[in-house]
C-alpha positions in Angstrom: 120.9 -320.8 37.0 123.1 -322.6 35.0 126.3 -321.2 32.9 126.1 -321.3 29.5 127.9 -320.5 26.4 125.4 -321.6 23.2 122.5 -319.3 24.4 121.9 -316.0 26.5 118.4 -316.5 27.3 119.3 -312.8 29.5 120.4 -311.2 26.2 117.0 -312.3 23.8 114.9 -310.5 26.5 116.7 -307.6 26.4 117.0 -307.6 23.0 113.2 -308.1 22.6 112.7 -305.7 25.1 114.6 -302.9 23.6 113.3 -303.5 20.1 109.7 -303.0 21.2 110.6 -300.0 23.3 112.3 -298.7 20.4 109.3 -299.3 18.2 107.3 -298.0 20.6 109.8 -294.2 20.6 109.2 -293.9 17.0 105.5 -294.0 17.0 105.3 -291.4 19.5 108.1 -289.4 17.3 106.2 -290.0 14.7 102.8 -288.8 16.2 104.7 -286.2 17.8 106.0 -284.8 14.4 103.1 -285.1 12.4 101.1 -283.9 14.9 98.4 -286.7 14.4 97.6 -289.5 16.8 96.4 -291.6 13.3 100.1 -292.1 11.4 99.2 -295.7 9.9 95.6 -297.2 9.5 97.1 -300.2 11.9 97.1 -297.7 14.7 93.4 -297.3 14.2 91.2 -298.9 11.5 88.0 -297.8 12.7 88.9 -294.3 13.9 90.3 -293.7 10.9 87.4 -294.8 8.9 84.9 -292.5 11.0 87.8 -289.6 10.3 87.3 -289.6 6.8 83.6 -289.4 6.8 83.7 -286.6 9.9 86.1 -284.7 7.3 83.9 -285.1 4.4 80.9 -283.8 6.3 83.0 -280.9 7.5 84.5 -280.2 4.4 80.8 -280.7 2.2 79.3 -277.8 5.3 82.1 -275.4 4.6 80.9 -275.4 0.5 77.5 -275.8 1.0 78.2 -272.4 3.2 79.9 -270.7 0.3 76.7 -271.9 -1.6 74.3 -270.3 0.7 76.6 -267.3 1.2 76.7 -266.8 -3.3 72.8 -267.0 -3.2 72.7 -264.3 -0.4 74.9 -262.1 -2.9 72.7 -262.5 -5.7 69.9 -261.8 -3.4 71.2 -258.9 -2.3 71.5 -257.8 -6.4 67.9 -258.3 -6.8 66.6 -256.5 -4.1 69.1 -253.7 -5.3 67.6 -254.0 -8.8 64.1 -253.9 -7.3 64.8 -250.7 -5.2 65.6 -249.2 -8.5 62.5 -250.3 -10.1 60.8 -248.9 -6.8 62.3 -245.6 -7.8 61.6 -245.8 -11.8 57.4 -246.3 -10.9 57.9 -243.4 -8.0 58.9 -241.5 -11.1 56.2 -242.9 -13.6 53.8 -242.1 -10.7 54.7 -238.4 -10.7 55.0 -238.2 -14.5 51.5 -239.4 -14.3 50.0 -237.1 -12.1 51.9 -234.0 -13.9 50.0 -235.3 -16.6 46.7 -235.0 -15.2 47.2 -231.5 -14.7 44.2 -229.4 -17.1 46.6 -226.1 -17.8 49.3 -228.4 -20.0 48.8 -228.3 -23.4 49.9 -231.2 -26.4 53.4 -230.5 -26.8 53.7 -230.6 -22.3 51.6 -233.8 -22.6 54.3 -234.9 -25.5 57.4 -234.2 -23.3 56.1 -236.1 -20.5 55.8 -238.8 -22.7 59.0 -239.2 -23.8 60.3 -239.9 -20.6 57.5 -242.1 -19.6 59.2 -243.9 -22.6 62.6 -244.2 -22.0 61.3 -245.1 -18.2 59.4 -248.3 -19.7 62.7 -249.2 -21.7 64.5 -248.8 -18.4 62.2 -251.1 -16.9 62.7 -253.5 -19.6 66.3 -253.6 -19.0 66.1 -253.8 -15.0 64.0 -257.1 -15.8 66.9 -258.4 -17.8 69.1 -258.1 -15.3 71.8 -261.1 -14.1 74.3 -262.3 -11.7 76.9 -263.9 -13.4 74.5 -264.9 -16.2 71.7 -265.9 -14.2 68.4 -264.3 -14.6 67.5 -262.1 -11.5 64.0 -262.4 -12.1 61.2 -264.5 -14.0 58.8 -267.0 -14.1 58.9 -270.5 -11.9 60.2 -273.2 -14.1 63.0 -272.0 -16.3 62.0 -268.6 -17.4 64.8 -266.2 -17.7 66.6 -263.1 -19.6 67.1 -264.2 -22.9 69.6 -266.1 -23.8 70.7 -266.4 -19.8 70.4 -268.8 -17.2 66.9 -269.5 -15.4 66.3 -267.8 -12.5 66.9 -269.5 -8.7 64.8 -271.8 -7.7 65.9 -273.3 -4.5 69.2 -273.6 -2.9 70.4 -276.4 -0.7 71.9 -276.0 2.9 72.6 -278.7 4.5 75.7 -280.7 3.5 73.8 -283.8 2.8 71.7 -281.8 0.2 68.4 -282.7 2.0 67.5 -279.8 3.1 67.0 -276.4 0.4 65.1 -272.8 0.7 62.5 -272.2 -1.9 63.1 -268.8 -4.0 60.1 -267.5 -5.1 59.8 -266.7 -8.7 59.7 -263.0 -9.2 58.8 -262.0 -12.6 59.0 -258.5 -13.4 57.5 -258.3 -16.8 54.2 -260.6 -15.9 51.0 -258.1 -15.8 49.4 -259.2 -12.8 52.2 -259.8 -10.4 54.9 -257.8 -12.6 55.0 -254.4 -14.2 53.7 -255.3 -17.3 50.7 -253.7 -17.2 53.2 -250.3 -17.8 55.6 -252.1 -20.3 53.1 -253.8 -22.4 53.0 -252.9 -26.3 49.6 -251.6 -26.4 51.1 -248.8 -24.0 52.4 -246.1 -25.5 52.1 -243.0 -23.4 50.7 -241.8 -20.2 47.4 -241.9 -21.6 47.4 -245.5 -22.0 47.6 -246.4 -18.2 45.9 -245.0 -14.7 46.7 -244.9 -11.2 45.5 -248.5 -10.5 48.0 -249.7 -12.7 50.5 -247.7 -11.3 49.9 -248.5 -8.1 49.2 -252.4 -8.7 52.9 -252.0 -9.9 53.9 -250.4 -7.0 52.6 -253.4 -4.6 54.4 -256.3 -7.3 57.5 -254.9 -6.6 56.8 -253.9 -2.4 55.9 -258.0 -2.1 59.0 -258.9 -4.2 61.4 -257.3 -2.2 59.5 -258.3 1.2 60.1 -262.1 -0.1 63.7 -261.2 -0.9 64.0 -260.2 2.8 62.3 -262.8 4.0 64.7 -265.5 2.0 67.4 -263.4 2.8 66.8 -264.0 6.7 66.3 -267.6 6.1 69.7 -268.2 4.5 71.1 -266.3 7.4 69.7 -268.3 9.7 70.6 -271.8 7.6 74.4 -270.3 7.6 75.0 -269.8 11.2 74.1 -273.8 11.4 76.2 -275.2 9.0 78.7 -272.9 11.1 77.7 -274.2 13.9 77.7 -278.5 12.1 81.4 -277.9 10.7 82.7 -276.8 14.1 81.6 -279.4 16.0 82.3 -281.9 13.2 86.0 -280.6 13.2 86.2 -280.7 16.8 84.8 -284.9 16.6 87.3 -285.7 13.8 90.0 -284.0 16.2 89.4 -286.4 19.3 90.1 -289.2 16.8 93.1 -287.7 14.7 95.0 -285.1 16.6 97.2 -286.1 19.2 97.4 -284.8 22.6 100.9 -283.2 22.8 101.0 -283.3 26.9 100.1 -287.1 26.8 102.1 -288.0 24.1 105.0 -286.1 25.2 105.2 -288.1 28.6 105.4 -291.6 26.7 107.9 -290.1 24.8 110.0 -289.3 27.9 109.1 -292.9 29.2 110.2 -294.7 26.0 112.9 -293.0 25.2 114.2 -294.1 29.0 113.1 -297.1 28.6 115.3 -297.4 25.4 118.3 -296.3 27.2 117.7 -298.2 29.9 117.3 -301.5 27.2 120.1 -300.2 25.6 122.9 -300.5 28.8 121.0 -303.8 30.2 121.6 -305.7 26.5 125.1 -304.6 26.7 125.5 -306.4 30.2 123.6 -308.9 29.4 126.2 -309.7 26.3 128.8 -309.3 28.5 127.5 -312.1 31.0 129.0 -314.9 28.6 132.4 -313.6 29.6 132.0 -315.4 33.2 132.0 -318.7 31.8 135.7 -318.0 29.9 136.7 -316.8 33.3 136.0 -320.3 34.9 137.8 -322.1 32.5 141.0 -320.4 32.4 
């Protein structure tokens, strides 16, 4: 090989060799540091690409399950406001039998009355009842507590929105499915109703709360998928984003030799032009 001054063909390769190494040591600081295998969208366009809609799904499933888990609360209201109800026509139901009875007179008839009374306004209110200003109960297609939100319909759970759980309408103050037929104007006392009605009532409100349940279970089991979706839609978007520490600590080690190593051989190589100044003293 010949000596020359004008160019160190020995000292460009080391050179270029030491500049990709180097290059090379900072993206695996870099990964390293931030913890994700993804630090520019040169480093991969398409993984990237496929990261962000992986997140998106993951992200959608986690809100969709605070969705489901809201209508589960207010659920969980109604059925309370229905066991309440239960134990307002339990009461009605005794009132009315105690009024049956031959040995009371007017004025016992009268007292029992007034309770039946305040009992029908306390039905009333129980039908009026919200959950954060949404009707508990009512009919399907927008009816509602006055002045309040229309009841739940349906509620979606799945984090594309294509999939939703019917609610079934449950109107308290209809006559045939509700408890009307004990509220209605035209009843003003005891007198006014019989045990057919009472116990029409009584079935409204035991099928209510059985469809409550059965929603209830439904949304339970719709919750513990979406758990099941984001997990494994985490877990995808981490094989494309997350680096592996072990692996990328190993080409750490090997480009940061490598630099060193580049380092000392561009020095020598620099140094080589010095034998042709020896020949020609």
């Amino acid at each position: 090989m010949a000596v020359v001054i004008n160019t160190n063909y020995a000292a460009t390769i080391a050179s270029n060799n030491l500049s990709a190494s180097n290059a090379a040591l900072q993206k695996s600081l870099n990964r390293l540091s931030s913890g994700s295998k993804i630090v520019s969208p040169a480093d991969d366009a398409g993984g990237l690409a496929v990261s962000m809609k992986l997140s998106a799904a993951a992200v959608r499933s986690s809100a969709t399950s605070t969705n489901i888990a809201n209508t589960t609360s207010y659920l969980e209201t109604q059925d309370g406001v229905l066991a309440t109800v239960g134990d307002v026509l339990n009461r009605v139901s005794e009132l009315y039998t105690l009024y049956q009875d031959p040995t009371k007179n007017a004025d016992d008839k009268a007292n029992y009355d007034v309770e039946f009374g305040q009992l029908q306004l306390q039905l009333k209110s129980l039908a009026a009842e919200t959950f954060n200003g949404v009707s508990l109960f009512g009919s399907a297609g927008g009816g509602g507590a006055v002045g309040k939100d229309p009841i739940i319909e349906t509620v979606k759970v799945s984090e594309d929105g294509s999939q939703t759980v019917a609610i079934t309408a449950k109107d308290l103050t209809d006559t045939g499915s509700g408890v009307g037929a004990l509220t209605a104007v035209a009843v003003t006392d005891l007198g006014d109703i019989d045990i057919d009605d009472i116990n029409t009532a009584i079935q409204n409100v035991a099928t209510f709360r059985a469809n409550n349940g059965a929603e209830q279970s439904r949304l339970g089991f719709a919750a513990d998928v979406l758990t099941t979706n984001k997990t494994n839609l985490e877990a995808a978007n981490s094989r494309i984003v997350d680096v592996d520490v072990a692996e990328e600590s190993t080409q750490l080690a090997r480009w940061n030799t490598l630099v060193q190593a580049g380092t000392s051989m561009l020095s020598q190589a620099n140094s080589s032009a010095q034998i042709a100044l020896a020949l020609l003293q």
